[in-house]
C-alpha positions as CSV (number, residue, x, y, z in Angstrom):
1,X,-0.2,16.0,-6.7
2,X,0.3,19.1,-4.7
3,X,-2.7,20.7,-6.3
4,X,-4.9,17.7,-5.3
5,X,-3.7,18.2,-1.5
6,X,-2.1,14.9,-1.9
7,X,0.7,14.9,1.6
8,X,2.1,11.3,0.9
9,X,3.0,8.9,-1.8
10,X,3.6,5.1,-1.8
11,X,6.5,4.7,-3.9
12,X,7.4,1.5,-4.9
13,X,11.1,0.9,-4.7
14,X,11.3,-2.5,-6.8
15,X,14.6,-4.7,-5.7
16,X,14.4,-5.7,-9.4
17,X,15.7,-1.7,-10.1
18,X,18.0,-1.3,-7.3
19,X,19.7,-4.7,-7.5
20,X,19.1,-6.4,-11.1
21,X,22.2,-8.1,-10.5
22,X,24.3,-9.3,-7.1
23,X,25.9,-6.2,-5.8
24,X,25.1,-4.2,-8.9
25,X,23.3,-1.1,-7.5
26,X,21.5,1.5,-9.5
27,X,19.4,4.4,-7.6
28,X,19.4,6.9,-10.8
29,X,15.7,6.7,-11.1
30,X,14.7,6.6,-6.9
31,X,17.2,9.5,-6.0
32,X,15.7,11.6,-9.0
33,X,11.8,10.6,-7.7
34,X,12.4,11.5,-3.9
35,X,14.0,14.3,-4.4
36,X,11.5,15.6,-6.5
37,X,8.9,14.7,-3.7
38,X,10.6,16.2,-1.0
39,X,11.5,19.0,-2.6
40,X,7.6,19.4,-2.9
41,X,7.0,18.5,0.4
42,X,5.0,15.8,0.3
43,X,6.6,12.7,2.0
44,X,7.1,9.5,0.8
45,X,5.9,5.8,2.4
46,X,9.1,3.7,0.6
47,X,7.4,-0.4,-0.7
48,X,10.5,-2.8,-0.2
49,X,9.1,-5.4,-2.5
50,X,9.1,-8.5,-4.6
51,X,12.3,-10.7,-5.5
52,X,14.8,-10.1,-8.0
53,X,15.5,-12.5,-10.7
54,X,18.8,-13.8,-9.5
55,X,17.4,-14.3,-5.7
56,X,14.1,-16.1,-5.8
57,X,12.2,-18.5,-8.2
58,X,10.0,-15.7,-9.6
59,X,9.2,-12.1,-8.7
60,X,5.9,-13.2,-6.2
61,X,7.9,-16.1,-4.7
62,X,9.7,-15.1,-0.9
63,X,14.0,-15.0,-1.6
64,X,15.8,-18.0,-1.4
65,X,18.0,-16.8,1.1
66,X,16.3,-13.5,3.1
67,X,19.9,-12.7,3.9
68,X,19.2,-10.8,0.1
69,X,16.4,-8.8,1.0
70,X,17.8,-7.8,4.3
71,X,20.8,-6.3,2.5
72,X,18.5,-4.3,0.1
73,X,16.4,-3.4,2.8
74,X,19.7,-1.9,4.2
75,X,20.8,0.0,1.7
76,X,17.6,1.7,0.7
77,X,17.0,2.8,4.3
78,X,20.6,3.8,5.0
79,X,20.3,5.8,1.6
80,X,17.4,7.6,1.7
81,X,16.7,7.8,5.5
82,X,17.1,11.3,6.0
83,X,13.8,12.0,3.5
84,X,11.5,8.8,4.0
85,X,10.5,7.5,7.7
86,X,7.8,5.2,6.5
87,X,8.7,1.3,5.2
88,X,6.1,-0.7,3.6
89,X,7.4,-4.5,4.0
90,X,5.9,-6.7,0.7
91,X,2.8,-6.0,-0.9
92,X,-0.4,-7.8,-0.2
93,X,1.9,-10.9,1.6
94,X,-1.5,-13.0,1.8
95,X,-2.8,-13.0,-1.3
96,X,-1.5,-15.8,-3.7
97,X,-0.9,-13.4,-6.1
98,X,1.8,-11.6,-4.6
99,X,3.4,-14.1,-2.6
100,X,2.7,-17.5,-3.9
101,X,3.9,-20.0,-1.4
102,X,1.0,-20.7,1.1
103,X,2.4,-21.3,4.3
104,X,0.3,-19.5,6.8
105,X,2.5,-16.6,6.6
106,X,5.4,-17.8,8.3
107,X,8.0,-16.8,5.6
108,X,6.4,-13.4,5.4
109,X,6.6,-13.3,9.6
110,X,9.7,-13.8,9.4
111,X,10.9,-11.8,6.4
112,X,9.3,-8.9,8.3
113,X,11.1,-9.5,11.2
114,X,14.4,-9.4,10.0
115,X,13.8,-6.5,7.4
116,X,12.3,-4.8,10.4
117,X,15.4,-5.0,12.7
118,X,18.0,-3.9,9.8
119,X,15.6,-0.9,9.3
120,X,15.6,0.2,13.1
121,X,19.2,-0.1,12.8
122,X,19.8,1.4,9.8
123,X,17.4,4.7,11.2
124,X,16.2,4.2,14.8
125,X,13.5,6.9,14.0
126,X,11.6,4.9,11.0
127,X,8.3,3.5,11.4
128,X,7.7,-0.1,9.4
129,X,4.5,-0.5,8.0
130,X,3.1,-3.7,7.6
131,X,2.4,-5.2,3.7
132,X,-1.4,-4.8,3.1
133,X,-3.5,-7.4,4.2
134,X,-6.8,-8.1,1.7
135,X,-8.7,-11.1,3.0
136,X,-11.8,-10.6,5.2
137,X,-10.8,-13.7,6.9
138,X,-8.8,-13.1,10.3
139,X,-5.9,-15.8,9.0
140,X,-3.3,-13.8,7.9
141,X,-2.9,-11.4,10.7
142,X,-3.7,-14.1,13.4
143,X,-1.1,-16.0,11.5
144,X,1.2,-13.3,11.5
145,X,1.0,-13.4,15.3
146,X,1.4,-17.1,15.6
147,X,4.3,-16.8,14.1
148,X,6.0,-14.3,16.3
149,X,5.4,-11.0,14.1
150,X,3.8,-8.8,16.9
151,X,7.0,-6.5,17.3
152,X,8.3,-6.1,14.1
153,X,5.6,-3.8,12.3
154,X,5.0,-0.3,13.7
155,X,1.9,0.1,11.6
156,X,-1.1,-2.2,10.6
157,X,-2.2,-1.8,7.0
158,X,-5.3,-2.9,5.2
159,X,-6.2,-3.3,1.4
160,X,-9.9,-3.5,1.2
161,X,-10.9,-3.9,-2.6
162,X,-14.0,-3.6,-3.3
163,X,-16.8,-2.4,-5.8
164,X,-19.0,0.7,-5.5
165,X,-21.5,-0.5,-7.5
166,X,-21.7,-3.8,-5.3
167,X,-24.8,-4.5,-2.7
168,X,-23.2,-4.0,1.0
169,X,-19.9,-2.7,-0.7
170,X,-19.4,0.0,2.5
171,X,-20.3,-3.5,4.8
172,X,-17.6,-4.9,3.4
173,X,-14.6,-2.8,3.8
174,X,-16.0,-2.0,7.6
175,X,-16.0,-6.0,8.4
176,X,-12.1,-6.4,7.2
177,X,-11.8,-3.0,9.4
178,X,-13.2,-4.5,12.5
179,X,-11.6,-8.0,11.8
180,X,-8.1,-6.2,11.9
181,X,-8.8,-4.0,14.9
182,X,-10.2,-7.4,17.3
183,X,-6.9,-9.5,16.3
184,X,-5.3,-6.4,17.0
185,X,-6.5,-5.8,20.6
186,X,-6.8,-9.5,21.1
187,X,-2.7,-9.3,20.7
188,X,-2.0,-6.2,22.7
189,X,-1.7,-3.9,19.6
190,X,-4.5,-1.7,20.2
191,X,-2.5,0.7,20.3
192,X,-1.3,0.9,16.6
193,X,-2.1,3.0,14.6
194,X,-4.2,1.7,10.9
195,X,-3.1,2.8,7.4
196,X,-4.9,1.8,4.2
197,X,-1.9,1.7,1.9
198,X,-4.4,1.0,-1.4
199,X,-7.9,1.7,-1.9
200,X,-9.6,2.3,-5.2
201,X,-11.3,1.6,-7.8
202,X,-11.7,2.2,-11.4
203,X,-13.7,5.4,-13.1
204,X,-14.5,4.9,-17.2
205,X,-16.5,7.5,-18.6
206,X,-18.6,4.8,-19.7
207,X,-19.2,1.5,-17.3
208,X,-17.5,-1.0,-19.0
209,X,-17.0,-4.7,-17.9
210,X,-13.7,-5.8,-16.3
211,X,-11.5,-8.2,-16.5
212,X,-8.7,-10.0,-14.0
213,X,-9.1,-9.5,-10.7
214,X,-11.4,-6.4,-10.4
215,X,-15.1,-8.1,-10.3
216,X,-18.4,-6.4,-12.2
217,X,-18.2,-3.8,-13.9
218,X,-16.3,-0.2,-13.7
219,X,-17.9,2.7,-12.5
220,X,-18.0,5.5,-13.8
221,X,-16.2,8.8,-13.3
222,X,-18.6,10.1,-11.3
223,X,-19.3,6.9,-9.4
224,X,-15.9,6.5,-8.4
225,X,-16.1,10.6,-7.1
226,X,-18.9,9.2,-4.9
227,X,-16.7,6.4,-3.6
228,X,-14.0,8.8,-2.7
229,X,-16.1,10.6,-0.6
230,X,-18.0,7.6,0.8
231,X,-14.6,5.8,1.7
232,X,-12.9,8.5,2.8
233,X,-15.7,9.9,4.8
234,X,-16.7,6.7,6.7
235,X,-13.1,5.2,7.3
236,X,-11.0,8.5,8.2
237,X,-14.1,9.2,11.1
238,X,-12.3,6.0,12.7
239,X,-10.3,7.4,15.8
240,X,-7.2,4.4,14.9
241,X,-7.5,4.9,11.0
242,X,-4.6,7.0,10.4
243,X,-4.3,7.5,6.6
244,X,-5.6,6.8,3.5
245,X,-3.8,6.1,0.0
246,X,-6.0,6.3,-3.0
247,X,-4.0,3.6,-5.8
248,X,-3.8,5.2,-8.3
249,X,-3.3,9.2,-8.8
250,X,-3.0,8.7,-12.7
251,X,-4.7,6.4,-14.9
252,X,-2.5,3.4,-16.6
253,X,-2.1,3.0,-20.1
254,X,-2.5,-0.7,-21.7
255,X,-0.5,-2.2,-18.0
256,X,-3.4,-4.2,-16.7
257,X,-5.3,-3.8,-19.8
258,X,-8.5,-3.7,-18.3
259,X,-10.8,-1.5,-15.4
260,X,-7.7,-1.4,-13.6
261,X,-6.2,1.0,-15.6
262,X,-8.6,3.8,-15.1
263,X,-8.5,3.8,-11.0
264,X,-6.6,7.3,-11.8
265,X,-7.8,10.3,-10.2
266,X,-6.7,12.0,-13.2
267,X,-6.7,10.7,-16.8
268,X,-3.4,9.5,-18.8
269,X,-3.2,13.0,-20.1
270,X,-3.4,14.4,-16.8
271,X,-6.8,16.5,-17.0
272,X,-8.7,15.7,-13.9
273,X,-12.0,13.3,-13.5
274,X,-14.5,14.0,-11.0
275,X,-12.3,12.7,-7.9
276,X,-10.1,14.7,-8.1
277,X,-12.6,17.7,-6.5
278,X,-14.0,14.6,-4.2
279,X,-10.5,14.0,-2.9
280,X,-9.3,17.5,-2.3
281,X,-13.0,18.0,-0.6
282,X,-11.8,15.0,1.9
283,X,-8.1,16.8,2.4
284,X,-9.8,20.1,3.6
285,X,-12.1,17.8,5.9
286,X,-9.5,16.2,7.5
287,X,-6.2,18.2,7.5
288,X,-5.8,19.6,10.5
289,X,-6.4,15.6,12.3
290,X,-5.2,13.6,9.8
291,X,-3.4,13.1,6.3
292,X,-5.8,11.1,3.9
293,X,-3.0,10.6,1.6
């Protein structure tokens, strides 16, 4: 990581670890991880994410009672607040794959608000991101709105999926951009800042065809070094874009068990694909203005 320039990492600190059971806390693994980090000096953007089995019908549904969350939200904070300042609330609240009750995102709103105040509380000085948003539709963050989020998220983030080898793929990620930004000024939150907490894709050594939720098929390694420095190029030239986190660093092995696994910058055995050079290339670029990642 340090090699690669790489300045922050989204961690995701999974309730199901901390808390499999009521009251039954375990931080073994998280203390060992940022440590580690910040004894490297990179920092660390903390994902407070997805129910635990004894507090919500599955791990993609919202708690039964947020009272649950809150508290876990409180304890990680309170633990680990004097090394990580940045709070990711949920992952990807509007897609149904994450969080499966449609409701127009007013169990997320809220759920952010609350998790938002025990952080401030908890650390005054943190900053709470909100969970990516994926749809080029304006729903979800108008919804957000509606539903009295504006002052709970410090941060707007965006997770704008899409493939490389796709007609108009730049078009695409630059329309969910300027979505965000208009609801954003239309609300009186010009002023935020804009993270893209994932962006990606996979590169194969030889284009294969996908399967799930990753459409067409991979590119390769040196197709997805192109897209690092197309991405990362046209988004980070955006005055409100603020940083950039590439998902993954290191290739999968058999998780997904398809494209998805190879969005590495490196391999599973660590040697480096072309991106690598494309990524550290962007870090030069931009370091002395901004933190791609």
């Amino acid at each position: 990581l340090k090699e690669a320039g790489v300045s922050y990492v989204r961690v995701d600190m999974l309730w199901q670890d901390m808390e499999p059971e009521p009251n039954n806390w375990n931080f073994k693994k998280y203390d060992y991880l940022v440590n580690l980090l910040t004894q490297n000096h990179i920092r660390i953007l903390g994902l407070l994410s997805y129910s635990v089995s004894w507090a919500g019908k599955d791990w993609n549904y919202p708690p039964y009672d947020n009272a649950t969350f809150v508290n876990y939200a409180k304890r990680v904070v309170s633990r680990y607040k004097d090394k990580v300042k940045y709070w990711e609330i949920w992952n990807e609240p509007d897609s149904p794959v994450y969080w499966v009750e449609r409701d127009e995102m007013k169990g997320y709103a809220q759920l952010l608000k609350e998790s938002y105040q025990v952080i401030k509380e908890s650390d005054p000085s943190a900053k709470v991101v909100l969970g990516g948003l994926t749809s080029e539709a304006l729903f979800p963050l108008k919804n957000i709105y509606r539903n009295g989020g504006k002052d709970y998220f410090d941060v707007v983030n965006i997770h704008p999926f899409t493939n490389p080898l796709a007609p108009g793929r730049l078009q695409r990620v630059k329309v969910i951009y300027k979505n965000i930004r208009k609801e954003m000024v239309k609300n009186g939150d010009g002023h935020k800042k804009i993270w893209f907490t994932e962006i990606g894709c996979p590169g194969v050594k030889e284009a294969v065809k996908a399967n799930g939720w990753w459409e067409g098929k991979s590119p390769t390694e040196k197709q997805q070094a192109r897209w690092v420095r197309e991405i990362y190029s046209e988004l980070l030239s955006l005055e409100d874009v603020e940083k950039i986190f590439w998902a993954f660093f290191r290739d999968t092995k058999e998780h997904f068990k398809n494209g998805v696994d190879y969005f590495g910058l490196v391999r599973w055995d660590f040697s480096k694909k072309p991106g690598v050079s494309a990524y550290k290339k962007c870090v030069r670029k931009w370091e002395h203005t901004k933190q791609p990642r």
